[in-house]
MINU-572447 format. One record per residue (C-alpha): residue in three letters; x, y, z. Coordinates in steps of 0.1 Angstrom, whole numbers, plus 5000, padded with zeros to 4 digits. Layout:
// MINU-572447
ALAXYZ
...
// end
This chain:
// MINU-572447
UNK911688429022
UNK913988578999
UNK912488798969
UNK913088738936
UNK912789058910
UNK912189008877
UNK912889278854
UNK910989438822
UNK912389228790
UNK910489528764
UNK909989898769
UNK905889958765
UNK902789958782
UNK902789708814
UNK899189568816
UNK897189298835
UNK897188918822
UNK893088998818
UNK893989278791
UNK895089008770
UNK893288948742
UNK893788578746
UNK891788288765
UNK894688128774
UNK896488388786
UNK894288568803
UNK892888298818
UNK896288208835
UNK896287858820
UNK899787898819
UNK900288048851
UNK900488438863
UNK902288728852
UNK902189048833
UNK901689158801
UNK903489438780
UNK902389608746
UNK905889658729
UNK907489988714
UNK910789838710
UNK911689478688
UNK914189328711
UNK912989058736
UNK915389118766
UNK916088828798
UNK914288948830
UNK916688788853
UNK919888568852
UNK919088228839
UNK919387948814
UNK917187888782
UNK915187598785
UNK913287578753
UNK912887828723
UNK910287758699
UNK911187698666
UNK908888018652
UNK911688248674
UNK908088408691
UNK908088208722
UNK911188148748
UNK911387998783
UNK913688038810
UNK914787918841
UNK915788198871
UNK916788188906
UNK915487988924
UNK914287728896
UNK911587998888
UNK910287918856
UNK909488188830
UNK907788188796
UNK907888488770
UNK905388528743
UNK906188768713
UNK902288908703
UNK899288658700
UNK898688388673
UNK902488468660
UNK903188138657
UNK901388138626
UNK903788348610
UNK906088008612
UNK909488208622
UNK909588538600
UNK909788828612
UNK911888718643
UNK915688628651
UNK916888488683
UNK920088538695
UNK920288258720
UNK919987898722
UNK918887608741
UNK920887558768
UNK922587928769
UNK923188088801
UNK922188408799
UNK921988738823
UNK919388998832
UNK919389228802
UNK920689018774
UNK919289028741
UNK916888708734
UNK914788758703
UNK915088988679
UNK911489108660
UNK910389338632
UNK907789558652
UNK906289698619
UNK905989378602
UNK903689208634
UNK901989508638
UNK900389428605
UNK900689078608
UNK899388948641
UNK896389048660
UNK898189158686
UNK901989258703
UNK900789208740
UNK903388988753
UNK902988798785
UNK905988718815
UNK904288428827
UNK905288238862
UNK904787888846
UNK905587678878
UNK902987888899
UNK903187578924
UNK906187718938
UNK906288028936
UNK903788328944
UNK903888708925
UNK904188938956
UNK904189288933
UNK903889378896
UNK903789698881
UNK901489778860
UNK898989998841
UNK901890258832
UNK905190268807
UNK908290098820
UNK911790088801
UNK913989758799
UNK915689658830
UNK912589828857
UNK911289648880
UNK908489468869
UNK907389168890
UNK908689058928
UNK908188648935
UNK908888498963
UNK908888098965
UNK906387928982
UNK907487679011
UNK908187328995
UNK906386999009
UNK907386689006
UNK907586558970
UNK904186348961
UNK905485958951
UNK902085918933
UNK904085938901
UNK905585548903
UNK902085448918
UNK900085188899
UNK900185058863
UNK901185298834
UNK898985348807
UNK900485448772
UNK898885508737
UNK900285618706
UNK898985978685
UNK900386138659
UNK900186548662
UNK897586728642
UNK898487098647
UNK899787288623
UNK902387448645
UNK903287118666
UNK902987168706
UNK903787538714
UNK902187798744
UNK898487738735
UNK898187378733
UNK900287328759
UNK897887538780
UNK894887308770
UNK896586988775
UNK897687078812
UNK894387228821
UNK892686878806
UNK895486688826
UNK894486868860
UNK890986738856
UNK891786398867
UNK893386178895
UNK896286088876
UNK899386198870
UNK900286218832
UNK902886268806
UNK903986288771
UNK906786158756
UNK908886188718
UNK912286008712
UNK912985868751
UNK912086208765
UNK908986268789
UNK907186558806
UNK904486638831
UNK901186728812
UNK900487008837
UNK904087128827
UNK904087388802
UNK908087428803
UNK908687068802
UNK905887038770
UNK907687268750
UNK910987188755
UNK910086848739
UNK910086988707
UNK907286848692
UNK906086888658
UNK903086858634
UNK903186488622
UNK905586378650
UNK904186048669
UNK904086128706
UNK903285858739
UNK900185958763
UNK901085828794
UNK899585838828
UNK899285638859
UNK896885698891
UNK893185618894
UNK892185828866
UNK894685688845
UNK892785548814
UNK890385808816
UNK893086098816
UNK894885908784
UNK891585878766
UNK890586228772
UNK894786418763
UNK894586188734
UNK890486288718
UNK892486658727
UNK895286618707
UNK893686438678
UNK891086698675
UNK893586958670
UNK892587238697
UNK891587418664
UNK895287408648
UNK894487118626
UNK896287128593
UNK894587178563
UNK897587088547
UNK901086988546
UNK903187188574
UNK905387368553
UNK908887218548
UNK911587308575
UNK914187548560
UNK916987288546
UNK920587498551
UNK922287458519
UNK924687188510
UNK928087248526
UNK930987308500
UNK932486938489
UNK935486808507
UNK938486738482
UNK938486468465
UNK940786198469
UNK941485828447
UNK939185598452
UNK939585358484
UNK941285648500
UNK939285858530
UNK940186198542
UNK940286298580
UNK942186498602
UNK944786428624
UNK944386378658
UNK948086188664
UNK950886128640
UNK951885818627
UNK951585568601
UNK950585218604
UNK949384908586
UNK946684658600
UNK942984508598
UNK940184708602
UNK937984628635
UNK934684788643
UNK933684898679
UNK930284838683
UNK928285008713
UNK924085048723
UNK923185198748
UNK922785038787
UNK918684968784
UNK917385128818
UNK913985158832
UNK911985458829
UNK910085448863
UNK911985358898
UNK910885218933
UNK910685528957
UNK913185888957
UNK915085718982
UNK915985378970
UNK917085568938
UNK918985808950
UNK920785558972
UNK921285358941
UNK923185668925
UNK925485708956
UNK926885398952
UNK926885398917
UNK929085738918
UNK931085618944
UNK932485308928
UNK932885498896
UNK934985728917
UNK936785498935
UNK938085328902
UNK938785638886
UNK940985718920
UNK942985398918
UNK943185348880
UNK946985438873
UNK948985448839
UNK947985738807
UNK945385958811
UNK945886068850
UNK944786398841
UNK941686298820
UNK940486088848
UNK941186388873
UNK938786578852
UNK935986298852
UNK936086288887
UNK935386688885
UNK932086598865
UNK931086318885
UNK930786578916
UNK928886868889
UNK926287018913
UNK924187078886
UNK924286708870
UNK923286608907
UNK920486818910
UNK918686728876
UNK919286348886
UNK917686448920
UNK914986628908
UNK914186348882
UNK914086098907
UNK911586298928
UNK909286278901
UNK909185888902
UNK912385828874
UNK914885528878
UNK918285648889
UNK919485508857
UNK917185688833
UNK917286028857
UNK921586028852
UNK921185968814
UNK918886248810
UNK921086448832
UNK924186408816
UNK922786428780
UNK921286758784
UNK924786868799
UNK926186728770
UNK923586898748
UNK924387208763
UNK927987188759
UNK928187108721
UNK925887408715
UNK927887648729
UNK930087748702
UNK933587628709
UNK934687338692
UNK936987248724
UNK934087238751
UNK931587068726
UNK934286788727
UNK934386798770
UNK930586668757
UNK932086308750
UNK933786348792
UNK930086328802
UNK929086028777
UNK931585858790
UNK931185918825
UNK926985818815
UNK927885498808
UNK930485398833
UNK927685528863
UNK924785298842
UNK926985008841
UNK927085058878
UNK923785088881
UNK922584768860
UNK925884518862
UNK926784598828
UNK930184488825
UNK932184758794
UNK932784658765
UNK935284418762
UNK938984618744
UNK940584328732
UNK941284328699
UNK943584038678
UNK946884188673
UNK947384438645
UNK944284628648
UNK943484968638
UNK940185028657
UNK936785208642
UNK934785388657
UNK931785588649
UNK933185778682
UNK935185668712
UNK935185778746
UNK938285848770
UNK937485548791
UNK937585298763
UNK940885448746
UNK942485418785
UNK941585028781
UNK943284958748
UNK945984728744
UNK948884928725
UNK950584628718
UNK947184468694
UNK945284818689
UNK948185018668
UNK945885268654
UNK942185438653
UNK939785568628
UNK936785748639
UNK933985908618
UNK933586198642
UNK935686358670
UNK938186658671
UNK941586648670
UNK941686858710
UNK939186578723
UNK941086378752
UNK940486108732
UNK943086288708
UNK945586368734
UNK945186008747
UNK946285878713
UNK949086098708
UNK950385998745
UNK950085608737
UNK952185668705
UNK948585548688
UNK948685728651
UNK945085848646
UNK942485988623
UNK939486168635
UNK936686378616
UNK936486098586
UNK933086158582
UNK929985918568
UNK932285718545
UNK933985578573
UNK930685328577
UNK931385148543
UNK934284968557
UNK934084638566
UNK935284448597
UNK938984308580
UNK939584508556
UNK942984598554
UNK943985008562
UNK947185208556
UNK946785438587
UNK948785758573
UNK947785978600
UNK950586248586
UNK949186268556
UNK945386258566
UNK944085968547
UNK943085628556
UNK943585408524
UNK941085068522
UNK941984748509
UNK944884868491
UNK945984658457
UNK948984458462
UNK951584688448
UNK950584958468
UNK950584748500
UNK954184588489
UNK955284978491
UNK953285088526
UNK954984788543
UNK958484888530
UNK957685228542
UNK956285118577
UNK959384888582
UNK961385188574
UNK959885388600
UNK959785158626
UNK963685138622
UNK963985508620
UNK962385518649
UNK964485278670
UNK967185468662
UNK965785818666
UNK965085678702
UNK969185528708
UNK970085898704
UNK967386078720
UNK969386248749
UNK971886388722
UNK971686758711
UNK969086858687
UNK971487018657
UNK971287068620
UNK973986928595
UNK975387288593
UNK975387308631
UNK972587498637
UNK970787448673
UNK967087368676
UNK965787338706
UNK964087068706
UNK960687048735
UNK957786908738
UNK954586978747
UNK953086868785
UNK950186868805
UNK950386668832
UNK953186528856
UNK952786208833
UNK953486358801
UNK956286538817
UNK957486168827
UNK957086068788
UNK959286408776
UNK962386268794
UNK961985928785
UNK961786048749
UNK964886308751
UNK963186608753
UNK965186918762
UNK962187118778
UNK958587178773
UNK957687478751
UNK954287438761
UNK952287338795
UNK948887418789
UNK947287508828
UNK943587448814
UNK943187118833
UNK943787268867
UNK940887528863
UNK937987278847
UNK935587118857
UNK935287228892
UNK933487478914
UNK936087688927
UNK939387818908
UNK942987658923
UNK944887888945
UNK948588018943
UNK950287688964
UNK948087418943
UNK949287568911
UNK952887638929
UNK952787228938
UNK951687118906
UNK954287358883
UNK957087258908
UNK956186858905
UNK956386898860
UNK959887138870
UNK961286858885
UNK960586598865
UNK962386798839
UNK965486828858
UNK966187208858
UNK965187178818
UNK962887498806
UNK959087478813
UNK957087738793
UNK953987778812
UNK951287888788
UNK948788098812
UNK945187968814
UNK943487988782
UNK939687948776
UNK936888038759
UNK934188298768
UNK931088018770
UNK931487978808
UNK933387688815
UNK933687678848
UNK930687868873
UNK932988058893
UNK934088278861
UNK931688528854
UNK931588538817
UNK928588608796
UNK927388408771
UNK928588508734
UNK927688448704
UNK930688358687
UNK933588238715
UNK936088178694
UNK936088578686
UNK935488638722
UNK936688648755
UNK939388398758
UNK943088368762
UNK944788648777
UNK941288898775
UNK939688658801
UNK942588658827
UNK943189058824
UNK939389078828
UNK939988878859
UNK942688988876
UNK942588798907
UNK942688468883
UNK945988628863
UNK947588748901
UNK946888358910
UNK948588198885
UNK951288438878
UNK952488408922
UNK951988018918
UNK954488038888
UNK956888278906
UNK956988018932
UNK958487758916
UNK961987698924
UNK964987758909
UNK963688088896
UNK963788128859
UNK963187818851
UNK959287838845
UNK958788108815
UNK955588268812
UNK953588268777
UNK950888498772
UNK947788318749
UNK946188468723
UNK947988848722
UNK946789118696
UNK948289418714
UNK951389558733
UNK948989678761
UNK948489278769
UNK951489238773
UNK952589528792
UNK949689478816
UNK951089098823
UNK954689248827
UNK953289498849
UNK951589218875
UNK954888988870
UNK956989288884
UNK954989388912
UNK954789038927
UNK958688988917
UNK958689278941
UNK956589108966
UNK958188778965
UNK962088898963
UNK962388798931
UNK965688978917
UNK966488788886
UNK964388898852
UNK961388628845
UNK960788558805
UNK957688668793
UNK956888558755
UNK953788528733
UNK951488288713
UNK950988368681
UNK947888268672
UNK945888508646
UNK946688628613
UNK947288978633
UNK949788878660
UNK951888768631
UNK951589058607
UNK952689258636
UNK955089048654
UNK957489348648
UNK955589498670
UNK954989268698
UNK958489098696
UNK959489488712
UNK958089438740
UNK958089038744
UNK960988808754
UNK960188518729
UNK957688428708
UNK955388058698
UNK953387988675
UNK949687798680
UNK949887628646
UNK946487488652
UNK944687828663
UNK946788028630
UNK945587778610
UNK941887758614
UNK942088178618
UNK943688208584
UNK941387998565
UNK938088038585
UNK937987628589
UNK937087468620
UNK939087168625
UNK936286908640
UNK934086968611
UNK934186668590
UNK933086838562
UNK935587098557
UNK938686918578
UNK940186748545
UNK940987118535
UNK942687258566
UNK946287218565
UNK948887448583
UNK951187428552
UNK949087638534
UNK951187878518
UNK948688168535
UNK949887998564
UNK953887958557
UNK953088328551
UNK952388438586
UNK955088218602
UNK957488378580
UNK956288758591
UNK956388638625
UNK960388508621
UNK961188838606
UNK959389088628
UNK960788908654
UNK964288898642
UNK964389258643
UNK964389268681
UNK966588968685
UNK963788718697
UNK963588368693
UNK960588218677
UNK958987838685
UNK956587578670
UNK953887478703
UNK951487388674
UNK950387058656
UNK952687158627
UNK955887068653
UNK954786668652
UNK954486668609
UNK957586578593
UNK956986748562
UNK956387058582
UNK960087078601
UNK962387128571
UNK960087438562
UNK959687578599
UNK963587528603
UNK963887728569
UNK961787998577
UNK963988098609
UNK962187898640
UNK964587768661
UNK962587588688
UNK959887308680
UNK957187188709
UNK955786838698
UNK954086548715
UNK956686368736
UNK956686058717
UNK957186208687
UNK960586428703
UNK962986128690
UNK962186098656
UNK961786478657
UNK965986548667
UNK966486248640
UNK965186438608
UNK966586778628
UNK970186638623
UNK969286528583
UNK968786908572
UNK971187178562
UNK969587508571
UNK970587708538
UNK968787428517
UNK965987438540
UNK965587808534
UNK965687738493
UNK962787508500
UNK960687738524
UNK960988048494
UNK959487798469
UNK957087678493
UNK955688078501
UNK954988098464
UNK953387748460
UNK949587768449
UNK948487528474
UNK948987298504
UNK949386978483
UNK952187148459
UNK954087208495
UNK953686878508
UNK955086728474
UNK957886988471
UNK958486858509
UNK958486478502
UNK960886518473
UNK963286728497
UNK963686458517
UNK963786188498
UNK966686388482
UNK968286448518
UNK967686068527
UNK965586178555
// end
């Protein structure tokens, strides 16, 4: 059998469970292990794994290992008294972490006067499965020694006894002071093994084995919490009377008094303030409508909790993930990429084995895929990147198309009477596929991001939509009437009639503007002074590559490659990207394609890159610092580029640059394979300009790169330390901040001094009131959403460049983003655009 080594998580004095000065522990209630007396206050990981639970004190963390080994770590003895001072953790729930990695900070000096005592036990929780072949101990070892060497124990057969005879349930509320942590977790499974039962407990939907000390904790119970007893099996009633006199007695952590309050963090700062009947959010796809407010209402597909045998289950699954397949396969129309993606998750080994594992135990297929998709989901918002958290609404979405499956559900019906603007506490990709543009014409929803797919969904149905709204979104009724200005980030309610008369004249407006725009959209993108902008759009599929010409588009300045490395096991090789770049070339008919190399964040999206965790990804590893880390990734896509024929036409665009040596060490790659492939002609290499640095020294960069684009979105949220899907600050991000308009303007001039062009890839390239100041301030290419490309040229050929420059000098010195946007809206209403 292979050996599993665990390593030493604290330098000390390695002892014996028995020379704890605990029952519990030494008793091996928990299971086996080793002890160590610390002389260090950093809890390190023993082995690769992923955090299971973390008590809420910060002394007590389990993980699970290779293998499924299951390990518990227990800062000192009776610490959970100290209720969470005096130790910091530096992971979450749901982290992946590797052998080594910091896990819980601790002041030594402060326990060592505090609790009785530091030993701290490595305990083998699921001792079932596996046995501890060697330890060392009874002498000093450092972090990282070998400590302990498992080995698993040859499985049998899973026991069905769990789905045998009648459940028995009763109700208690939690005594303990400290809620459910090692201890009486360790009382209650040594109680539960008394009997011929098998037993449970349960808080908010979620169970776990009594005689599983992992599974108790990570339920997160609390003192005063009301908690489910549940068994089944001949000893069923007896085992539920006797869990339940143990809880309500307290196992000697009774409360005297009132647990003390949880830490409350403090108020976040107020979003602005707008007129009443007017709601802030951020935009998630431009546009401005007028319509009848319509509420989409959804609960949850009721499934049972116990099913009728591991194998009737698991064949229920099958099928249930096979016809979800199949229609995800044959759907056609928007979102081709989006579904691609779902089918990725549906095939997740990990979702699989949670579901399978659940359904071992006894668990209906339906309540073992919820659980298994919601802890995914869980894991996925927690990881720190506001991007992945939203891949978290993929998996709800794919929850509830595999239920209705499962139970004959039938989805929710998306009709809606024409002129609707839809609300939504949230949506998921699935149901925005199923609207009916021609009723649905816009959407609201209280939470969201504006890079969700649900975002780039709207923006590719020509849907104007507002996302982040926040709480206040609830207090509007079904038919109210809405002026959708999705530009301009609010969502006005029953508007009086005078202000209605005016949004109608202004909608009608548009709506001819924008029949127009779209007669002319294969002429030439050029300025009343004659001035060429190159005018692009953004892609990322063969679809939306379809929608750019349609819409007049003379290139793309942006392919994001993301979707072709997500959400699967294995990363694509040189002839699928080649295939896939060479299908969006040719759609665009010899047009420029600026491929944007892969750009992620460092919270492990995908299992085949090896990145560790980090505790803030956004100031990680991601963009360009991931592929030069990998350079078999970067050698990948850079020869699946070079591929594409003619040559030249595909440009390369490095993500997320802060120094010359990252470009240089792409260059360096792009000339050897040029080599390789007999490549003669030059291949353009440019730059996103993303951070406040890239743009203060563009100068710089602009040296050694061939162009240079700016990620309005990325700038934006850098410069004002804002994230974007947070409804409580997203009323105040703007990218026509004037700190903003500052960077773009050092970017234009550093880059001017080398002769380089500069584009627009960002959100700011789809806002009308943003063009006349980007064409001002010296950027000569704009990258929007294709729909938007027509209307885009149309207010292009409306501005003279030198007045445009007047207006983006008084801009730079405005005091804030709403003094710009009124400067702007006066500008054009003076240039009749």
């Amino acid at each position: 059998m292979t050996a599993i080594l665990l390593t030493a998580p604290l330098q000390g004095w390695a002892s014996a469970l028995d020379d704890v000065p605990d029952a519990v522990f030494a008793g091996r209630m928990l299971g086996d292990g080793v002890a160590i007396d610390p002389t260090g206050g950093t809890l390190h990981a023993p082995c690769d794994g992923e955090v299971l639970t973390l008590h809420a004190g910060g002394h007590a963390i389990t993980l699970r290992g290779e293998g499924g080994v299951e390990l518990l770590m227990h800062v000192g003895i009776d610490t959970v008294q100290l209720g969470g001072r005096d130790f910091t953790a530096r992971v979450q729930i749901g982290d992946r972490v590797e052998r080594g990695q910091p896990l819980i900070d601790f002041d030594l000096d402060a326990l060592v006067r505090a609790a009785p005592s530091l030993m701290t036990p490595l305990i083998v929780t699921n001792a079932d499965a596996f046995r501890i072949v060697r330890r060392e101990t009874d002498r000093v070892v450092g972090i990282g020694q070998l400590l302990m060497t498992i080995e698993p124990i040859a499985a049998s057969a899973p026991a069905m006894t769990t789905a045998e005879g009648e459940r028995i349930v009763r109700q208690v509320r939690v005594p303990m002071a400290h809620g459910l942590h090692a201890r009486p977790a360790a009382k209650i499974g040594e109680v539960a093994r008394g009997f011929v039962a098998t037993s449970w407990l349960a808080k908010d939907g979620s169970e776990a084995r009594a005689t599983g000390a992992v599974g108790l904790l990570g339920l997160g119970v609390r003192f005063g919490d009301t908690i489910d007893v549940i068994a089944s099996g001949p000893d069923a009633g007896e085992a539920v009377a006797a869990l339940v006199t143990l809880i309500e007695g307290g196992m000697g952590e009774r409360a005297e008094r009132a647990a003390p309050a949880p830490v409350v963090a403090p108020p976040p700062p107020p979003a602005i303030v707008l007129p009443e009947g007017q709601l802030a959010g951020t935009l998630a796809a431009p546009g401005y409508t007028i319509g009848t407010a319509r509420w989409l209402r959804v609960t949850d597909i009721a499934v049972p909790v116990d099913g009728q045998g591991v194998a009737v289950e698991a064949a229920r699954l099958d099928s249930a993930l096979s016809a979800v397949r199949e229609k995800l396969a044959t759907t056609t129309g928007e979102g081709a990429a989006i579904r691609a993606a779902h089918i990725a998750f549906l095939d997740d080994a990990d979702l699989h084995e949670a579901a399978n594992g659940a359904m071992a135990e006894g668990r209906d297929a339906g309540h073992a895929w919820r659980n298994a998709t919601r802890a995914q989901a869980a894991t996925l918002r927690n990881l720190g990147d506001a991007r992945l958290a939203e891949r978290a609404d993929d998996l709800l979405d794919l929850e509830r198309q595999v239920l209705g499956e499962l139970t004959g559900t039938e989805a929710e019906a998306m009709t809606f009477p024409a002129g609707t603007i839809l609300l939504a506490d949230d949506l998921l990709p699935s149901q925005v596929m199923a609207i009916d543009p021609a009723n649905v014409i816009g959407l609201a929803v209280e939470r969201g991001g504006p890079t969700s797919h649900v975002a780039i969904l709207a923006a590719t149905m020509g849907l104007p939509a507002l996302v982040a709204i926040g709480a206040p979104l609830n207090d509007v009724a079904d038919g109210a009437t809405l002026i959708l200005d999705a530009d301009g980030g609010v969502l006005h309610v029953d508007p009086d009639a005078g202000t209605l008369a005016e949004a109608r004249a202004h909608a009608d407006r548009r709506i001819a503007d924008r029949d127009a725009a779209l007669a002319r959209a294969n002429e030439a993108c050029v300025t009343l002074d004659g001035v060429r902008i190159e005018a692009f759009a953004n892609l990322g599929s063969i679809e939306d590559a379809k929608a750019a010409m349609a819409n007049g588009a003379e290139g793309s300045g942006l392919l994001r490659t993301e979707f072709l490395f997500l959400e699967r096991d294995s990363a694509p090789d040189a002839n699928e990207q080649a295939a896939l770049y060479g299908a969006i070339a040719a759609e665009l008919d010899g047009r420029p394609l600026i491929v944007r190399l892969l750009d992620i964040g460092g919270d492990k999206p995908a299992p085949y890159l090896p990145i560790a965790p980090e505790e803030n990804p956004a100031l990680g590893l991601r963009g360009i610092r991931v592929a030069l880390a990998m350079p078999d990734i970067l050698e990948t896509q850079l020869r699946g580029i070079l591929s594409v024929q003619p040559v030249g036409q595909c440009r390369i665009m490095i993500p997320m640059v802060a120094s010359v040596a990252e470009i240089a060490a792409v260059r360096a790659v792009v000339d050897r394979l040029r080599g390789e492939l007999g490549i003669t002609d030059r291949v353009e290499i440019g730059i996103m300009v993303e951070t406040p640095a890239a743009a203060v020294t563009a100068a710089t960069l602009a040296a050694h790169a061939d162009f240079l684009s700016i990620g309005t979105n990325d700038l934006t949220q850098y410069a004002l330390a804002m994230d974007r899907g947070n409804p409580a600050v997203a009323p105040g991000i703007d990218g026509l901040h004037p700190a903003v308009l500052q960077l773009i303007a050092h970017t234009t001039e550093g880059a001017a001094r080398h002769r380089r062009w500069v584009g627009v890839c960002g959100g700011l390239a789809s806002d009308r009131l943003a063009i006349p100041l980007l064409v001002g301030l010296g950027i000569t290419e704009l990258s929007a959403s294709p729909r938007f490309v027509p209307e885009l040229k149309a207010l292009v050929r409306r501005l003279d460049t030198h007045r445009c420059r007047l207006l983006a000098v008084r801009a730079l010195a405005a005091a804030s983003p709403a003094e710009v946007r009124t400067m702007v809206r006066e500008f054009l209403q003076e240039q009749g655009a």
